[in-house]
N, C-alpha and C positions, 0 to 999 in steps of 0.2 A: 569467875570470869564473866565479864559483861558479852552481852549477845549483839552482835550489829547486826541492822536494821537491815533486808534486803536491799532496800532500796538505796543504799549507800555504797551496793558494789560494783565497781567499775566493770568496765567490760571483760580485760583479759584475768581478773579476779573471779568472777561470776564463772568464766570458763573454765579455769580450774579446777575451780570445787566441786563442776559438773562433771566433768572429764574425768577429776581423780572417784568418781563413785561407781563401785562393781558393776553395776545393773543400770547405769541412770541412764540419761538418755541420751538418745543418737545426736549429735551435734557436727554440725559442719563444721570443715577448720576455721581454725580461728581468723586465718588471714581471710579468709571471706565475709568474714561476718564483723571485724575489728573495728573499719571504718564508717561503717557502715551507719545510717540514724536510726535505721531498724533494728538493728543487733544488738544493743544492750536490751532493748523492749523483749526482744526475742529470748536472752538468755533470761529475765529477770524471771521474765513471764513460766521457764521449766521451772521455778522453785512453787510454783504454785499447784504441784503435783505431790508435795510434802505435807505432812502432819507438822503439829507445830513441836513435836517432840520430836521429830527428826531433823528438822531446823535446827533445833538448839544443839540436837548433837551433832550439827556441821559448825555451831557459834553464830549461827544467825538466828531472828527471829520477822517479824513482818508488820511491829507495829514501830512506829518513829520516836513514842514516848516513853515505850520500856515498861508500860503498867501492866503486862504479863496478859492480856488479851489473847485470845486466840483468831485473826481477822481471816483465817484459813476457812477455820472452820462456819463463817457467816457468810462466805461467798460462794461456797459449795459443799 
């Protein structure tokens, strides 16, 4: 299974994947945050609290190219 790119998910995509995780994070509803130009920023910006092996077990990863990088672990 190919892993997509954070940065490729839309806003009410992003929110689901955050919303369906046990423990993840607190998130305002969606209709607040939908239209919003800050809220996809906002939701993209919670994946950046994941390892990149918990990315891939959501099907995402964080680089655009797919060369298996880890850009998590170089930003913090």
């Amino acid at each position: 299974m190919a892993l997509k790119p954070v940065v490729e998910l839309g806003v009410a995509e992003a929110y689901a994947i955050l919303a369906a995780l046990p423990e993840g994070p607190i998130l305002p509803p969606l209709e607040a945050i939908e239209n919003e130009d800050w809220g996809r920023d906002f939701l993209l910006g919670r994946f950046e609290d994941f390892s990149a092996s918990e990315l891939a077990a959501m099907g995402l990863r964080w680089d655009e190219e797919g060369d298996g990088t880890d850009s998590v672990a170089q930003s913090g």
